[in-house]
N, CA, C and O of each residue as an XYZ file, in Angstrom:
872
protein
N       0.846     -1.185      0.000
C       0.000      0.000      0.000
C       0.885      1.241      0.000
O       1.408      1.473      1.090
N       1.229      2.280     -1.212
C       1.960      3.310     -1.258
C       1.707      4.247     -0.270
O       0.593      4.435      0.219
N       2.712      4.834      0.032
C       2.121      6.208      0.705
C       1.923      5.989      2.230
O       1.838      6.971      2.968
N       1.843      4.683      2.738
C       1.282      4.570      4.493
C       2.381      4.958      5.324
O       3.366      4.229      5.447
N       2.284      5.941      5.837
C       3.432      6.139      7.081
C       3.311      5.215      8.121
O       2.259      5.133      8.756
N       4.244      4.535      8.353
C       4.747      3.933      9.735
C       5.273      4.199     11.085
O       6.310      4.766     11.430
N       4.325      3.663     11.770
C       4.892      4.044     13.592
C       6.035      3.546     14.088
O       6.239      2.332     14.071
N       6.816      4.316     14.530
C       7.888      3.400     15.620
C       6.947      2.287     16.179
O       5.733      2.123     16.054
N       8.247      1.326     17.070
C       7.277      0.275     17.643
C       6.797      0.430     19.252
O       6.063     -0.277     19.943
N       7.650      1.860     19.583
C       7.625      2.519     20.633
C       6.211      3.207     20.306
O       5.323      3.166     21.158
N       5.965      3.956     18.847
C       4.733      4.987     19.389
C       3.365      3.612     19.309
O       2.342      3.465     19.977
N       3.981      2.777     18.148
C       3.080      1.833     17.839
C       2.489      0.903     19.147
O       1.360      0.415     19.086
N       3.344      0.716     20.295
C       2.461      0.084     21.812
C       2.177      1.177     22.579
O       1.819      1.001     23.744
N       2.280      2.330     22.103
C       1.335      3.724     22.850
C       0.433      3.770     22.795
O      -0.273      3.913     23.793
N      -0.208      3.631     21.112
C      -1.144      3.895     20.405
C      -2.216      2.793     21.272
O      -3.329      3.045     21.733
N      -1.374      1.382     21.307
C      -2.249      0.420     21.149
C      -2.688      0.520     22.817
O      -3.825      0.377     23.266
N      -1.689      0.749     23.429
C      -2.042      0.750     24.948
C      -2.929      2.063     25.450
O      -3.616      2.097     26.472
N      -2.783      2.942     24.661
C      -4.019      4.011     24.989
C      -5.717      3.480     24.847
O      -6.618      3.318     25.671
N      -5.632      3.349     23.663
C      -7.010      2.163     22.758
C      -7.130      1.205     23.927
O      -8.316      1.122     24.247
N      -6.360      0.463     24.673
C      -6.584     -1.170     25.675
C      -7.546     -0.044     26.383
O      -8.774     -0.080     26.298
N      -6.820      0.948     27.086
C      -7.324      1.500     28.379
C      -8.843      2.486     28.158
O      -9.676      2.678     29.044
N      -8.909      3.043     26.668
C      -9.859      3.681     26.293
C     -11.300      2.722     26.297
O     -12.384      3.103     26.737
N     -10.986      1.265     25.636
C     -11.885      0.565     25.539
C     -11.712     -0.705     26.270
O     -11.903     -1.821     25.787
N     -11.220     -0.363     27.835
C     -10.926     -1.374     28.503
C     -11.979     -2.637     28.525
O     -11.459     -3.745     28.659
N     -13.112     -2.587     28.432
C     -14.585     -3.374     28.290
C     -14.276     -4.302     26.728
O     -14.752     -5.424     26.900
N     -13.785     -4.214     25.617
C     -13.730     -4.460     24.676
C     -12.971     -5.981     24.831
O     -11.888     -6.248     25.351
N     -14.274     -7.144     23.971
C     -14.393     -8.411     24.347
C     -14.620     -8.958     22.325
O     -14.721     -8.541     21.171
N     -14.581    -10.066     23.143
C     -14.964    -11.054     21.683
C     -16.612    -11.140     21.789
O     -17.288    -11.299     22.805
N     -17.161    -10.944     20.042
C     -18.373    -10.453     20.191
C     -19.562    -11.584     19.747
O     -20.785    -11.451     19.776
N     -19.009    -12.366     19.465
C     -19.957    -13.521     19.596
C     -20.179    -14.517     20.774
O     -19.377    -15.182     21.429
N     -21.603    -14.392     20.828
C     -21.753    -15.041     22.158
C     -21.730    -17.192     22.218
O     -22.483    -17.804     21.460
N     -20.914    -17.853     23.060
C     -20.587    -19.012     23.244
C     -20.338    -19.528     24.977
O     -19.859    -19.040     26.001
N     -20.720    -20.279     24.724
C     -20.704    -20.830     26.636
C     -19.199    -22.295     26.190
O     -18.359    -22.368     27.088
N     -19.047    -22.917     25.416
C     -18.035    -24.049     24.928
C     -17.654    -23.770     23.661
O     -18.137    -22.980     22.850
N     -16.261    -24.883     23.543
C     -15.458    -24.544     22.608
C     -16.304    -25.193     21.205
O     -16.182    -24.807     20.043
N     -16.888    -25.922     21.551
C     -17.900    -26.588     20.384
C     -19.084    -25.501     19.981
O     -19.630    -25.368     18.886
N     -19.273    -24.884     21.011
C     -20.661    -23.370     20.399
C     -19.556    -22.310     19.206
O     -19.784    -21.797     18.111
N     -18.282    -22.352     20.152
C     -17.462    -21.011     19.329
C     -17.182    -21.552     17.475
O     -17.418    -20.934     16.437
N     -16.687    -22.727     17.667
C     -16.949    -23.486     16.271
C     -18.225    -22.756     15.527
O     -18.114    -21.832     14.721
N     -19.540    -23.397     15.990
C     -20.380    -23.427     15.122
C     -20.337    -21.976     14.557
O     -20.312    -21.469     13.435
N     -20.340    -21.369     16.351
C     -21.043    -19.172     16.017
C     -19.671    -19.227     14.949
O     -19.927    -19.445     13.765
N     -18.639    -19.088     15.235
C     -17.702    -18.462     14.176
C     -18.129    -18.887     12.800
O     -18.183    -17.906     12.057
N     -18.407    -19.857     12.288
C     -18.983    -21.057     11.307
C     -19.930    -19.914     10.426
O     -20.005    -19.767      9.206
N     -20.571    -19.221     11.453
C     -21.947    -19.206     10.966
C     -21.607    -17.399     11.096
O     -22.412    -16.594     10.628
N     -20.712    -17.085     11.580
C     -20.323    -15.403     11.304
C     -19.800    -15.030      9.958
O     -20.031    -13.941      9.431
N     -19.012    -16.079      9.370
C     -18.615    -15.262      8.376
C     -19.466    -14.286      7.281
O     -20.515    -14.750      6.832
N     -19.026    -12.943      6.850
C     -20.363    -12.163      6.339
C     -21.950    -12.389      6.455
O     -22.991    -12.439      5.800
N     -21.486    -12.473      7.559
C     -22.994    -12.208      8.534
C     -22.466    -11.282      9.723
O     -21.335    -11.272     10.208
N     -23.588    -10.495     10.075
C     -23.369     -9.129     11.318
C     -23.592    -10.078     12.391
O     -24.352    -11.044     12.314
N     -22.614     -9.627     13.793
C     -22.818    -10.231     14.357
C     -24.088    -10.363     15.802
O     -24.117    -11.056     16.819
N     -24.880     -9.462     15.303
C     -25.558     -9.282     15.998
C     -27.194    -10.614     15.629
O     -27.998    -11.230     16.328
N     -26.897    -10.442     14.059
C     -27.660    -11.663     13.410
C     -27.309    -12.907     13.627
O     -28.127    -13.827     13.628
N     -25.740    -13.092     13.883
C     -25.551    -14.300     14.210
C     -25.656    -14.723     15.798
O     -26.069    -15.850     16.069
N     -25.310    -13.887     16.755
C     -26.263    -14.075     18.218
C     -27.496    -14.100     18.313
O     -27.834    -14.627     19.372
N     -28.690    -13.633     17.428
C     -29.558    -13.785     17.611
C     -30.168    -15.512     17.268
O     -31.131    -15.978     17.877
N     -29.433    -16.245     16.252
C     -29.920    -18.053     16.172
C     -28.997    -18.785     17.330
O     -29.315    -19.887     17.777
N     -28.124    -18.253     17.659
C     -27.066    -19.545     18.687
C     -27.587    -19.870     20.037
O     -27.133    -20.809     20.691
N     -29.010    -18.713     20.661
C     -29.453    -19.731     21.816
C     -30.140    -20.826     21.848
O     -30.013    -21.818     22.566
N     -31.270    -20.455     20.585
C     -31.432    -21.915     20.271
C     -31.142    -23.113     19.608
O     -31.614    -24.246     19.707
N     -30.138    -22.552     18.808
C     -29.265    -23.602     18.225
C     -28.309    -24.456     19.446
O     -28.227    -25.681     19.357
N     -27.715    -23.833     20.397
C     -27.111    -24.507     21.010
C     -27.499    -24.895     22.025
O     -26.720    -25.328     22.874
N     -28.972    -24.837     22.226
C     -29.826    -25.701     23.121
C     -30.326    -26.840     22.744
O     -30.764    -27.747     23.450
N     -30.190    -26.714     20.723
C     -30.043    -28.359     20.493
C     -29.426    -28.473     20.117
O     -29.842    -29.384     19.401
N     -28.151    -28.300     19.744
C     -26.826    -29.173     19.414
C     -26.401    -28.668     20.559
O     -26.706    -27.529     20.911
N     -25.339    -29.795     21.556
C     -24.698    -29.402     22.543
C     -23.371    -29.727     22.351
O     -22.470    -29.045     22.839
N     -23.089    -31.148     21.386
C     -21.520    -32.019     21.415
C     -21.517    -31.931     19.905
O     -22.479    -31.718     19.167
N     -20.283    -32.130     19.596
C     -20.124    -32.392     18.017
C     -20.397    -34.001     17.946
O     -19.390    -34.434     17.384
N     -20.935    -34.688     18.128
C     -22.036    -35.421     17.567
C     -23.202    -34.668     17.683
O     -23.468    -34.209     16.571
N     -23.865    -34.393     18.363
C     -25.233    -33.845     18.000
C     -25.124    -32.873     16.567
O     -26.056    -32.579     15.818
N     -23.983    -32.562     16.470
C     -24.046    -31.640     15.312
C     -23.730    -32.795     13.771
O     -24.293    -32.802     12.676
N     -22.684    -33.602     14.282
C     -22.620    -34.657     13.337
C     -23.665    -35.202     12.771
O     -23.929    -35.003     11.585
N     -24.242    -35.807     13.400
C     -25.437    -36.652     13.117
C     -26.842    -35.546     12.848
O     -27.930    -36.118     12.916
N     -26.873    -34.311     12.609
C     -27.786    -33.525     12.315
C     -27.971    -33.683     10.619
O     -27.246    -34.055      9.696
N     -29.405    -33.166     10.762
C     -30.318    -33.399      9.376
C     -29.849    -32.010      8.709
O     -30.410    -30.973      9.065
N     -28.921    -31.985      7.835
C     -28.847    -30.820      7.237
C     -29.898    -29.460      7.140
O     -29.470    -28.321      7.324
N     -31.258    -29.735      6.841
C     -31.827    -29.557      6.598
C     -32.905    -29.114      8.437
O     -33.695    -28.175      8.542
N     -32.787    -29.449      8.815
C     -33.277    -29.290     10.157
C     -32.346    -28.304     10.478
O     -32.937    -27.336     10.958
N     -31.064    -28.127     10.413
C     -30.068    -27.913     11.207
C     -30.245    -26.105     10.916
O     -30.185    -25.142     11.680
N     -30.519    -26.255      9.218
C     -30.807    -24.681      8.648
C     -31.967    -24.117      9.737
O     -31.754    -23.076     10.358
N     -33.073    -24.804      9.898
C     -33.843    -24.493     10.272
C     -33.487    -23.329     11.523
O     -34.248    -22.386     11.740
N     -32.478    -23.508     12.138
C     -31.550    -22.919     13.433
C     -31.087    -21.182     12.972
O     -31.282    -20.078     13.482
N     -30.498    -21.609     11.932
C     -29.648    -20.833     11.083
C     -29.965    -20.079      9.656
O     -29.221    -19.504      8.861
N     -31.684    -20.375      9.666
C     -31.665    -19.829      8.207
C     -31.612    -18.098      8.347
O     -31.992    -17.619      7.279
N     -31.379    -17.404      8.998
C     -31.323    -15.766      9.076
C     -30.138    -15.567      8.744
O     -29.951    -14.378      8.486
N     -29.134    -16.276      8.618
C     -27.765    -16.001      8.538
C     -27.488    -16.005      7.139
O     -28.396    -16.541      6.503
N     -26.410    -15.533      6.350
C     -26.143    -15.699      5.086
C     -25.548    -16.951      4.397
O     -24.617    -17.600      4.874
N     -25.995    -17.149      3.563
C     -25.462    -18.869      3.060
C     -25.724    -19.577      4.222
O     -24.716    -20.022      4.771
N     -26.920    -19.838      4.823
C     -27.454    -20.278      5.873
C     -27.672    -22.080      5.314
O     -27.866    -22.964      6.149
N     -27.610    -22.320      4.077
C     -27.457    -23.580      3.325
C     -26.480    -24.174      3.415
O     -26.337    -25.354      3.735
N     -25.677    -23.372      3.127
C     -24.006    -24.174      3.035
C     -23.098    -23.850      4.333
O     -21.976    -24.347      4.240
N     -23.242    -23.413      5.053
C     -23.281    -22.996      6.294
C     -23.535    -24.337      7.307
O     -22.740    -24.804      8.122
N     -24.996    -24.828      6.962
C     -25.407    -26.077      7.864
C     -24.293    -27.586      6.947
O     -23.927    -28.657      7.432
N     -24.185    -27.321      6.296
C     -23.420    -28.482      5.611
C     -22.157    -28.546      6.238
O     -21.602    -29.565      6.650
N     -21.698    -27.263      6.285
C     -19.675    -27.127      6.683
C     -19.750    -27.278      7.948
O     -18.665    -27.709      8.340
N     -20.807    -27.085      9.179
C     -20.800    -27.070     10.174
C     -20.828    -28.956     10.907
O     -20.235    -29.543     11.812
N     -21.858    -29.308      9.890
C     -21.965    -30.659     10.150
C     -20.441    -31.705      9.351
O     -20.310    -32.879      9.698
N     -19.952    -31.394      8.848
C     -18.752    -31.675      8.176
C     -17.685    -31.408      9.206
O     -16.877    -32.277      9.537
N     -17.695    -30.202      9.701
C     -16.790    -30.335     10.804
C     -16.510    -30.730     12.112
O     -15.463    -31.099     12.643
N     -17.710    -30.576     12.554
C     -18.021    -31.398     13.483
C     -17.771    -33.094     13.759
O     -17.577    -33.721     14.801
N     -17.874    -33.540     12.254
C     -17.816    -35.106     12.429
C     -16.393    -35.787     12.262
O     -15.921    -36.877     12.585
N     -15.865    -34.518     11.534
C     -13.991    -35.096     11.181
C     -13.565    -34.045     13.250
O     -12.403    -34.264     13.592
N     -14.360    -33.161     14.278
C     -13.973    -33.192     15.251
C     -14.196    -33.974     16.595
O     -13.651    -33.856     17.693
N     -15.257    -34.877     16.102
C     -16.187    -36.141     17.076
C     -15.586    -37.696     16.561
O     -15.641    -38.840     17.010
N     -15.034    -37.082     15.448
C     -14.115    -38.924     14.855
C     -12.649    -38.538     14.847
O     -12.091    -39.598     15.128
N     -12.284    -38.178     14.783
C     -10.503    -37.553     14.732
C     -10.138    -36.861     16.078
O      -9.002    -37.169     16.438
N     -10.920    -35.831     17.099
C     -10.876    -35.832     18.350
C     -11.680    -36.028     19.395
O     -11.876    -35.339     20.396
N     -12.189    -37.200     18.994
C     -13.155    -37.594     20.186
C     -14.007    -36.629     21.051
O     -14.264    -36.741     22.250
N     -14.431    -35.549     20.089
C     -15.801    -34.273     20.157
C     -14.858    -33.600     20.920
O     -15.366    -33.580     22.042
N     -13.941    -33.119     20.968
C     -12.797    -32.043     21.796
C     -12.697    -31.184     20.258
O     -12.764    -31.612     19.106
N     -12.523    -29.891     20.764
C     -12.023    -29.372     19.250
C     -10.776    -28.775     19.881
O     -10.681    -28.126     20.922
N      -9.597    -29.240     18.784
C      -8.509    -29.264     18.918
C      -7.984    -27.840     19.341
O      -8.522    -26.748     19.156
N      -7.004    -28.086     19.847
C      -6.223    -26.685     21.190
C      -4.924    -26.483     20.294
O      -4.118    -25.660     20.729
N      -4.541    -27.270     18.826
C      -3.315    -26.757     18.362
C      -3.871    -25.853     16.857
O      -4.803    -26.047     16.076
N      -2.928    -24.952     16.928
C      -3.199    -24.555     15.544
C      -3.442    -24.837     14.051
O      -4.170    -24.319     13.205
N      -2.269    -26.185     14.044
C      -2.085    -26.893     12.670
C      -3.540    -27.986     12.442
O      -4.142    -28.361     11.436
N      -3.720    -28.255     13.975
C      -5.141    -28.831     13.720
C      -6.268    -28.199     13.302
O      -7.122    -28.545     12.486
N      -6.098    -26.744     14.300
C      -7.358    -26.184     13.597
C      -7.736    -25.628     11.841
O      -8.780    -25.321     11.266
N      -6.473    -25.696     11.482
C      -6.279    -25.448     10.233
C      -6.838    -26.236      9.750
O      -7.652    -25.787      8.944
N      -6.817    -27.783      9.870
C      -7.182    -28.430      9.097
C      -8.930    -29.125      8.989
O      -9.338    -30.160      8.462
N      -9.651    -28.030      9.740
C     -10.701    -28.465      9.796
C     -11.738    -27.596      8.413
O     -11.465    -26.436      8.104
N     -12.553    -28.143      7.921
C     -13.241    -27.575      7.117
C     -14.119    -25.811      7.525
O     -15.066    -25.799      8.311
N     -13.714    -24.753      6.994
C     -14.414    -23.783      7.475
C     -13.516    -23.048      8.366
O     -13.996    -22.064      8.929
N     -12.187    -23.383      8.610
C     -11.673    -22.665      9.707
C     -10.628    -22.259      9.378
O      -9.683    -23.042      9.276
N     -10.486    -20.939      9.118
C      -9.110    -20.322      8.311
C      -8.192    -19.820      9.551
O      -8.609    -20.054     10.685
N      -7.203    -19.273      9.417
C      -6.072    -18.795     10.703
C      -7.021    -17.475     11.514
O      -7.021    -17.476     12.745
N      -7.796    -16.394     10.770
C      -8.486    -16.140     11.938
C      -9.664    -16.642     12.909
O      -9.770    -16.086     14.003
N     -10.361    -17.447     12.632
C     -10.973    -18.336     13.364
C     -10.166    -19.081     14.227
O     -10.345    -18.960     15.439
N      -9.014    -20.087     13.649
C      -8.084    -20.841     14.558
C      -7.454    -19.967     15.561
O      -7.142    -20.569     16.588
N      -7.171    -18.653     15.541
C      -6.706    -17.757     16.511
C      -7.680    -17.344     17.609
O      -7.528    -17.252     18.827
N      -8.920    -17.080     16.667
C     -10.291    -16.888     18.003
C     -10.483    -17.942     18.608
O     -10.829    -17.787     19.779
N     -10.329    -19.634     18.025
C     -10.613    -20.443     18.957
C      -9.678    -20.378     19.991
O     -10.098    -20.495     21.142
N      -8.476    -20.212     19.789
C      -7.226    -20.598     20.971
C      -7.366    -19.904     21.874
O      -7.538    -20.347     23.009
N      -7.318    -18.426     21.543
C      -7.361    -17.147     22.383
C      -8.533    -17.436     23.403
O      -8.301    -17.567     24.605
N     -10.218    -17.560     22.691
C     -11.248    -17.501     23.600
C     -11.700    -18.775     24.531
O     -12.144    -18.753     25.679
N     -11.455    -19.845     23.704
C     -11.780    -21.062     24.045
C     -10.754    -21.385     24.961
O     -11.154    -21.487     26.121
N      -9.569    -21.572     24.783
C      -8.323    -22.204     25.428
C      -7.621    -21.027     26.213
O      -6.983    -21.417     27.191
N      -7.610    -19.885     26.022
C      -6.495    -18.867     26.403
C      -4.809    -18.734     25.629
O      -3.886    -17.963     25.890
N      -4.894    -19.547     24.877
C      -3.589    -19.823     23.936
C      -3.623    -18.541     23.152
O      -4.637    -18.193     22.547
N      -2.332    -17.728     23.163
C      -2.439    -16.702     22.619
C      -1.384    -16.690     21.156
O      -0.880    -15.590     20.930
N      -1.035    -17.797     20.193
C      -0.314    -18.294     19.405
C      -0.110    -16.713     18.368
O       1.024    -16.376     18.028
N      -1.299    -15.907     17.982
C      -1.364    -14.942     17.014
C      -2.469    -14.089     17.081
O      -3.001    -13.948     18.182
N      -3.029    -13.340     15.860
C      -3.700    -12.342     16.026
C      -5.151    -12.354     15.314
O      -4.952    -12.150     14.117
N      -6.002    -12.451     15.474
C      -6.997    -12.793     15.148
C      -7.505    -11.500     14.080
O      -8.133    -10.609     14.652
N      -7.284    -11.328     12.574
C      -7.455    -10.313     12.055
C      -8.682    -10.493     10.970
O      -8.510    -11.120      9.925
N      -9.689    -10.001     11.251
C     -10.890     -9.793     10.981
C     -11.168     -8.125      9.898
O     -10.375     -7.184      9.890
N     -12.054     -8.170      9.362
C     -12.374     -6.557      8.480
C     -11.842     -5.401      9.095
O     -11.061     -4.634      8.531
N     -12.373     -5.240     10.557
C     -12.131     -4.087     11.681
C     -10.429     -4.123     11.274
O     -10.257     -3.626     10.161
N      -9.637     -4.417     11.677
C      -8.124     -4.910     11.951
C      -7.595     -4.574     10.212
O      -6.509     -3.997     10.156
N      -8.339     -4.918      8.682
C      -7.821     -5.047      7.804
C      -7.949     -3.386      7.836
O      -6.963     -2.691      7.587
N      -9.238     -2.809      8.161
C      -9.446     -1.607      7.665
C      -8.413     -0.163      8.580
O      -8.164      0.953      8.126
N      -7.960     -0.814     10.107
C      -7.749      0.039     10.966
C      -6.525      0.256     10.633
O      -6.100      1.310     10.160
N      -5.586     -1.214     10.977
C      -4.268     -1.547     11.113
C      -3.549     -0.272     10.141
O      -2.800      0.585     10.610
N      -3.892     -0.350      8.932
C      -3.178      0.486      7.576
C      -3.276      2.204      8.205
O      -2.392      3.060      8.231
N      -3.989      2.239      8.437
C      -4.773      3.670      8.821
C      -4.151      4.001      9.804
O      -3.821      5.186      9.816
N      -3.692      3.058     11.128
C      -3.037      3.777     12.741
C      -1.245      3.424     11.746
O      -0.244      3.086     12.378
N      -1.240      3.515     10.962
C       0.384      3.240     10.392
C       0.611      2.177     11.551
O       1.318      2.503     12.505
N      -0.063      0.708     11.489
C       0.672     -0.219     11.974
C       1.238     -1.416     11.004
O       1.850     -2.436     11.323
N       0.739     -0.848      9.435
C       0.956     -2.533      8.505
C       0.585     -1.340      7.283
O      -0.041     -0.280      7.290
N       1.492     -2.301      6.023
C       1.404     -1.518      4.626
C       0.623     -2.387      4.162
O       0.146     -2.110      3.062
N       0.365     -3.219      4.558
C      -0.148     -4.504      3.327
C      -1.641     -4.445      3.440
O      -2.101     -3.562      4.164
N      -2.507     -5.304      2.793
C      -3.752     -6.000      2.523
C      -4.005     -7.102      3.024
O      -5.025     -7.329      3.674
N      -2.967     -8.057      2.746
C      -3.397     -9.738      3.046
C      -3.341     -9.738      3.800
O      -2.454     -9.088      4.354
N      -4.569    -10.734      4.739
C      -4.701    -10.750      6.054
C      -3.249    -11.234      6.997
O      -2.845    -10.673      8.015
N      -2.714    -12.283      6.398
C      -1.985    -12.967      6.842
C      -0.411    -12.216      6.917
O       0.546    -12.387      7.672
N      -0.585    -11.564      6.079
C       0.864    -10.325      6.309
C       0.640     -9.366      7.195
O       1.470     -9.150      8.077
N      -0.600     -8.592      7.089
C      -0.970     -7.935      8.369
C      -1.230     -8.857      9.235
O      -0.731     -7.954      9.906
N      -1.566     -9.960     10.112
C      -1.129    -10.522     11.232
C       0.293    -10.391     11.544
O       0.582    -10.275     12.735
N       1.232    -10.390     10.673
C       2.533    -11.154     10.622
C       3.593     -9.023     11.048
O       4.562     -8.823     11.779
N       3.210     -8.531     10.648
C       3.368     -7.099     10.811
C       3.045     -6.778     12.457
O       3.666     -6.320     13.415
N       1.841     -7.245     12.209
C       1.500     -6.849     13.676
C       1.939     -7.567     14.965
O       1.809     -7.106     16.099
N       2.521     -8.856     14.612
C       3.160     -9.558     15.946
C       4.314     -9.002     16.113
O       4.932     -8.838     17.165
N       4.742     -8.562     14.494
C       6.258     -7.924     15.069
C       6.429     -6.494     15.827
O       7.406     -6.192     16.513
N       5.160     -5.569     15.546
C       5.355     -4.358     15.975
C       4.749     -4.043     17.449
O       4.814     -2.976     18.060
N       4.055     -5.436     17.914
C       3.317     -4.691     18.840
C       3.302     -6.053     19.529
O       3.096     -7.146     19.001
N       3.607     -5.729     21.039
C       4.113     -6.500     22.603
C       2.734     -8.085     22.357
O       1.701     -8.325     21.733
N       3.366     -8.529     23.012
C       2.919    -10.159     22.912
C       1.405     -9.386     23.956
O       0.293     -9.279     23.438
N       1.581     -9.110     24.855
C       0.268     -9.010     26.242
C      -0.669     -8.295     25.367
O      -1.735     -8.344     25.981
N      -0.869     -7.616     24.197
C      -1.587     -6.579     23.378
C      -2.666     -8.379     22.426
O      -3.839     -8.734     22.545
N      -1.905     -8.777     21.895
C      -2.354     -9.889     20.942
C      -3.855    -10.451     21.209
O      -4.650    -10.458     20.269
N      -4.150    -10.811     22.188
C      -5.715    -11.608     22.768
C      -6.657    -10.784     22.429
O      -7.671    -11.100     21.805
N      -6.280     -9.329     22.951
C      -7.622     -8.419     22.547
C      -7.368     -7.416     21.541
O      -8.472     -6.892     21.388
N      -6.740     -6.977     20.946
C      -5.739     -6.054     19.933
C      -7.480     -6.071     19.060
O      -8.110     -5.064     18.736
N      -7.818     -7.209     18.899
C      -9.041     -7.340     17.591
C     -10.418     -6.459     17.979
O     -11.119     -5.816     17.197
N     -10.583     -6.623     19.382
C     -11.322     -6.174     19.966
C     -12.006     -4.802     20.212
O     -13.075     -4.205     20.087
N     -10.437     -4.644     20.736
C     -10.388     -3.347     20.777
C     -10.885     -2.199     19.379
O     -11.717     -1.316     19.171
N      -9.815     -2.869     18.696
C      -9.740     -1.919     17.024
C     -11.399     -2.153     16.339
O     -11.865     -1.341     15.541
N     -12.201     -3.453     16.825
C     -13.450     -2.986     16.633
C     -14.403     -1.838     17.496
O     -15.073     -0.915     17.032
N     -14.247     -2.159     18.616
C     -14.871     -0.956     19.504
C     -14.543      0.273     18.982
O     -15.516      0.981     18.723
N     -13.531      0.702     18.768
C     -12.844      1.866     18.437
C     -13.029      2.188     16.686
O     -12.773      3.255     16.127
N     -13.481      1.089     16.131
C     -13.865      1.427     14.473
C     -14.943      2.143     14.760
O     -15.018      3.327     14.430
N     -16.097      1.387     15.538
C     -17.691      1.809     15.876
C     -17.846      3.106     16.065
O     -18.596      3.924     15.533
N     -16.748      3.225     17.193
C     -16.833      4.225     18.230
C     -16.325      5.982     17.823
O     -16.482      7.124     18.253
N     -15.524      5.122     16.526
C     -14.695      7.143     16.169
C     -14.077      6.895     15.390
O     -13.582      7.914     14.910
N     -13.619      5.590     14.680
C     -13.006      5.705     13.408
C     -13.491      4.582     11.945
O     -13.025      3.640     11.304
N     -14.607      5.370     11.992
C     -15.405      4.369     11.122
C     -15.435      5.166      9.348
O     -14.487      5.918      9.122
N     -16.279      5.014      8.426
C     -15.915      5.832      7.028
C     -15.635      7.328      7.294
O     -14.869      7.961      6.568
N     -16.335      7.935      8.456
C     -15.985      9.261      8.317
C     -15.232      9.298      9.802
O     -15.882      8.907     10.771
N     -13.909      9.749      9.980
C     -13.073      9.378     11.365
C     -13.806     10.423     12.393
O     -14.465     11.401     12.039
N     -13.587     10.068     13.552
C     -13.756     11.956     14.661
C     -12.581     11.877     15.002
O     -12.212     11.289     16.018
N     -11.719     12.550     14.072
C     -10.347     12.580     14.695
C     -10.086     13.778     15.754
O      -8.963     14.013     16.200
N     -10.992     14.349     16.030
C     -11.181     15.718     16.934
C     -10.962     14.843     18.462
O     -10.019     15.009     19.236
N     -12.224     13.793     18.652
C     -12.041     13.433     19.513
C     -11.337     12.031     19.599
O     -11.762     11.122     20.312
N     -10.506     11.964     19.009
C      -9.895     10.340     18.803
C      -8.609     10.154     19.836
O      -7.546     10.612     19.417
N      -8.601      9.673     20.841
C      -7.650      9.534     22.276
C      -6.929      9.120     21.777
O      -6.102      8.862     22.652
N      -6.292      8.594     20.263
C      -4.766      8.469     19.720
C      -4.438      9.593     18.364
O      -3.662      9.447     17.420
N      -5.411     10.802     18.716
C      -5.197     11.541     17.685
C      -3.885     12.060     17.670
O      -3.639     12.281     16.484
N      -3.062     12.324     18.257
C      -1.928     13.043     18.734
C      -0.519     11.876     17.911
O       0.500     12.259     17.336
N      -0.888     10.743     18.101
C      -0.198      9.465     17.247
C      -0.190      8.864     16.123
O       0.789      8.405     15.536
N      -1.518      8.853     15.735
C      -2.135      8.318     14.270
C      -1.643      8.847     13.541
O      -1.431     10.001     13.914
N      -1.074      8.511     11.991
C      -0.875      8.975     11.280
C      -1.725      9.489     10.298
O      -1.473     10.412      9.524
N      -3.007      8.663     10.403
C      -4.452      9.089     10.005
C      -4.139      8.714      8.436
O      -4.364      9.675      7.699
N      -3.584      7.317      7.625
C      -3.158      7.072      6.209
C      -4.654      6.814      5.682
O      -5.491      6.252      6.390
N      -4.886      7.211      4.556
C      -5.731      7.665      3.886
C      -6.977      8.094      4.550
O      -7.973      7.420      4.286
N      -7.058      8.688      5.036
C      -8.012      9.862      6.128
C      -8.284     10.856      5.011
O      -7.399     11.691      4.824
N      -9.503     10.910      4.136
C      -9.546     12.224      3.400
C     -10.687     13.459      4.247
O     -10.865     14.634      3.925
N     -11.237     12.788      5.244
C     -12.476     13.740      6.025
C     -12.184     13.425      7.032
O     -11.286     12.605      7.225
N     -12.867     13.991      7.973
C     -12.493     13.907      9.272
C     -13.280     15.016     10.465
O     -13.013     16.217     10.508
N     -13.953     14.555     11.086
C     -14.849     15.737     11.965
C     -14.345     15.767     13.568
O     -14.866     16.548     14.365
């Protein structure tokens, strides 16, 4: 990405540690009680809001509880849970697919290593990072989601696009204790004041930001 000014890695854990303390409350936003609910909700978040996707998971996960119950589900029943969500079709298919290679390959545990979670159907490195982080407490990497693609470039913390280079940017520039909630945060704070049109007036890292492609600003 031409043109992005870059933070020291000094102003770059200022920035980020101002943001922790600004939006100290700032959590993972899908709601899950087990590591088998966070599966499905993540499953069933992708381009879907997540407010649509909390609204099917209480009763979905009042009937599926284990990845067998999800295994052995009627595709077609299973939508029934999930049809508000987008690709709410293929959605119930990948969910039941994964579930059964995680109830026959880990005996309904969903796996606590990364390379495993990789290899499950539906679960790319930011999902495998939300499972570790929320489910397990394993803090392996950075869980980089839209919020994070759109912010990161903008606070001059990453030049790039691909998700996976901006993760890889961001472990290097910014302290390991930041990583668990870093995602969190930078969503609260998209919502909150730096969303299409910034309030950089009142923005508690205005003084730091480099503000890269910022053309308005109130």
């Amino acid at each position: 990405m031409a043109g992005v000014k870059l933070l020291s890695k000094s102003d770059a854990n200022r920035l980020v540690g101002i943001l922790g303390k600004t939006y100290k409350n700032a959590k993972y936003y899908l709601n899950f009680k087990t590591p088998i609910d966070l599966v499905a909700a993540a499953i069933l978040s992708a381009q879907t809001r997540d407010e649509v996707t909390n609204s099917v998971t209480p009763r979905l996960f009042e009937k599926y509880k284990t990845a067998k119950d999800y295994a052995n589900a009627d595709p077609d029943e299973l939508y029934q849970y999930i049809s508000r969500v987008s690709f709410g079709g293929n959605k119930a298919k990948s969910i039941i697919h994964t579930m059964k290679i995680i109830d026959q390959r880990y005996k309904g545990r969903v796996p606590s290593k990364m390379e495993e979670l990789l290899e499950l159907p539906g679960i790319g490195r930011k999902t495998a990072n939300t499972i570790l982080i929320n489910a397990y407490g394993i803090v392996e990497g950075i869980p980089v989601d839209t919020w994070v693609i759109k912010l990161a470039p903008r606070l001059g913390l990453t030049s790039n696009k691909d998700p996976e280079k901006i993760e890889q940017d961001l472990m290097k520039m910014i302290e390991k204790k930041y990583w668990h909630n870093i995602t969190y945060i930078f969503k609260t704070h998209g919502k909150t004041m730096c969303d299409k049109v910034p309030i950089c007036s009142k923005c508690p890292v205005n003084k730091i930001c480099p503000k890269n492609g910022v053309t308005k600003s109130v």
